[in-house]
C-alpha positions, 0 to 999 in steps of 0.5 A: 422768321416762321412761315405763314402757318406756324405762326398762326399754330403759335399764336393759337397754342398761346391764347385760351378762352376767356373766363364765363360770365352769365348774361340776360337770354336775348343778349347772349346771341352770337355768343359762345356757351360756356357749359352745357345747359341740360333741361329741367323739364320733359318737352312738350311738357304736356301731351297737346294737340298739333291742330286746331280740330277735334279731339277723339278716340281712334276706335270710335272713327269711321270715315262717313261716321259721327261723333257727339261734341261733348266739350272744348278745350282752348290753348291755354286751357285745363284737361277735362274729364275722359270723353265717353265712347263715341264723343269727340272735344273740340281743341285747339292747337296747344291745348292739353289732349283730354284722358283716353284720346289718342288723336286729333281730327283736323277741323277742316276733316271733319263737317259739324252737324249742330252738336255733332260732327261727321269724319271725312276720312280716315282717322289714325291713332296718334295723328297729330298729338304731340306727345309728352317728352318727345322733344327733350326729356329732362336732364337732356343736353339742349344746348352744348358747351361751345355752341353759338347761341342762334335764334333756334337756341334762344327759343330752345333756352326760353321754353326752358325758363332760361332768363340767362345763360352762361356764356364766354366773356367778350375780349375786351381789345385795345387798339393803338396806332402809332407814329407822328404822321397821323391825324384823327378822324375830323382834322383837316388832312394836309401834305405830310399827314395821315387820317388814323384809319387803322383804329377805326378800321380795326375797331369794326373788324373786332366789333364784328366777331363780337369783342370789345374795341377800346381805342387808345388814340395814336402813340407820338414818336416818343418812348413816354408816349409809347409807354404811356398809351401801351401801358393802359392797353395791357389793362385790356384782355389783348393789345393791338398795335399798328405801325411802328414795327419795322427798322426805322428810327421812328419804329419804337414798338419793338423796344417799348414793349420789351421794356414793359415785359412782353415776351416776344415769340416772332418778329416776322412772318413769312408771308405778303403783306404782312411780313413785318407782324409780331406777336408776343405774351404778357401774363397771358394777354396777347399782343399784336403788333401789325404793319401800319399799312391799311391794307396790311393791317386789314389782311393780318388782323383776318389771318391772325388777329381774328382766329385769336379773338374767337377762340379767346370768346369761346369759339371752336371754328375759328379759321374761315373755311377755304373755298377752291376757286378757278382763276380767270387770268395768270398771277405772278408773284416772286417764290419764297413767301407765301402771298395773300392776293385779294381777289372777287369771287364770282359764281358762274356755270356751279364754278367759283371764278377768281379775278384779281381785285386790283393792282395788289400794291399795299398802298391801294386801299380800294382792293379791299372794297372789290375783294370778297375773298384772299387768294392764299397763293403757296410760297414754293411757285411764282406762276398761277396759270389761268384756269389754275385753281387755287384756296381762298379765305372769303372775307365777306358773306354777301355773295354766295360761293360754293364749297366745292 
């Protein structure tokens, strides 16, 4: 049985990226570049104007003087011929900076007199020109191999032209849960019976780092049902199963998925919740075997399942970063595993405050909706002090934390 972090290092060393695909510019935001994108053309790709105002020679400017308006170029406009000493060209912003002009003379620096104007100040060679390729030059890397594709990065790729751009594949995921106690969303729950909340709760989880979720319904307490809803699941880039992986008579996971060839690299993990999670390889597709238990299967998805994903979809920080957070009151737990206890951060006085989010029984499903964070409590201690500080992985962004 590894602990906590081998097998997290066992499950990452097995998968690898996903194969690129080129997709359409705006749909490739939030996904990962798959190769470098370098520029076809120098940036600005033409010597412009940064204001709205006057385009003139340095050395004909004195403040109190003047100079003859000989002309006007609009953004969007053509380059005239080269100004004659002592004139200026009215110019807009964006417009190209006619021949022999090295600055521009804001419109609100300058007072118009009939065909003329007058400078108010100071004029300094090359104040607000933007100049031919001092952005990018051509054949520079603009966006590199690995990086999330923002808003700044769809700009960046539009003014180069890029209608797409090659991107790491989704992972498609198929998601199963299993066992006879489970009903689907819209039956009528009665004594015995459970809504399958896990598909739908894990779905959400893999829509939201950008993956695929298929679901494949709920596997029933037979081997034929097993291996049927299975087998279509490895038809995906990664199968996820909930349930059905502990010792009881029912708990079929296990041996259905040694009959369809997948090779196990642990049962279980050293850790609570979560102990009774497996993960295993089948021709290169991960499969993932967690508890069935709401709160279980939410905690091991973020802990093992997620990381996996992202750096199957190309993504290179694929653990969330800790933050250290101070708890308000003792915590206890028994030594020898390692234990995630949900917990809400709070920002108080520039400190990070950590307080239990609720009774931390695996079958209280609201500690989820209190938590903001997963206290990573070590194995080797049993007693956490007040005050004590201790490493949290934040489950959600809505609430600001410090990093230190």
């Amino acid at each position: 049985m590894p602990t906590f972090e081998v097998a997290r290092s066992m499950i990452l060393s097995s998968v690898s990226p996903l194969g690129a695909e080129r997709v359409e510019l705006l749909t490739a935001l939030g996904r990962v570049v798959a190769e470098d994108v370098t520029a076809p053309w120098d940036l600005p790709f033409f010597d412009n104007s940064a204001m709205d105002g006057f385009a003139v020679r340095a050395a004909d400017c004195r403040p109190g003087g003047s100079l003859r308006v000989t002309g006007y170029i609009p953004a969007g406009g053509t380059v005239t011929p080269a100004i004659e000493p002592g004139c200026a060209v009215r110019i807009m912003t964006g417009a190209p900076i006619p021949p022999g002009c090295d600055a521009v003379v804001p419109v609100e620096e300058a007072e118009e007199r009939g065909d003329a104007i007058l400078l108010m100040g100071k004029v300094e060679r090359p104040q607000h020109i933007r100049f031919h390729g001092e952005d990018v030059r051509i054949g520079d890397t603009v966006v590199s191999a690995g990086t999330i594709i923002h808003p700044p990065e769809i700009s960046m790729l539009a003014s180069f032209g890029k209608a797409t751009v090659p991107v790491y594949r989704r992972a498609r995921v198929a998601v199963l849960s299993t066992g006879d106690e489970l009903i689907e969303l819209g039956e009528q729950p009665v004594s015995g019976k459970i809504i399958n909340s896990n598909a739908l709760s894990l779905a959400a989880a893999i829509r939201e780092i950008g993956a695929e979720p298929i679901i494949l319904g709920i596997a029933r307490d037979s081997m034929e049902s097993h291996r049927e809803k299975m087998s279509e699941g490895l038809k995906a880039d990664v199968l996820i199963t909930s349930a059905g992986v502990s010792a009881g008579d029912r708990d079929l996971v296990r041996d259905c998925l040694a009959e369809l060839g997948i090779s196990q690299l642990f049962w279980k993990i050293d850790i609570k919740p979560g102990r009774p999670t497996a993960f295993g390889m089948k021709d290169g597709k991960p499969v993932f075997s967690l508890p069935g238990n709401p709160v279980s299967t939410m905690v091991t998805f973020e802990e093992f399942v997620r990381p996996a994903l992202l750096k199957m979809m190309g993504h290179r920080r694929v653990i969330k970063p800790y933050v250290q957070a101070t708890l308000r009151s003792e915590v206890r737990k028994k030594p020898g595993r390692v234990h995630f206890v949900r917990v809400r951060i709070d920002v108080e006085n520039g400190m990070n405050w950590a307080t239990s989010a609720g009774d931390q029984n695996t079958g209280i499903l609201g500690t989820m909706l209190r938590a903001n964070g997963i206290a990573m409590l070590p194995k080797d201690k049993s007693v956490f002090s007040p005050g004590e500080v201790v490493a949290v992985h934040l489950l959600r962004s809505d609430v600001g934390m410090l990093d230190e």
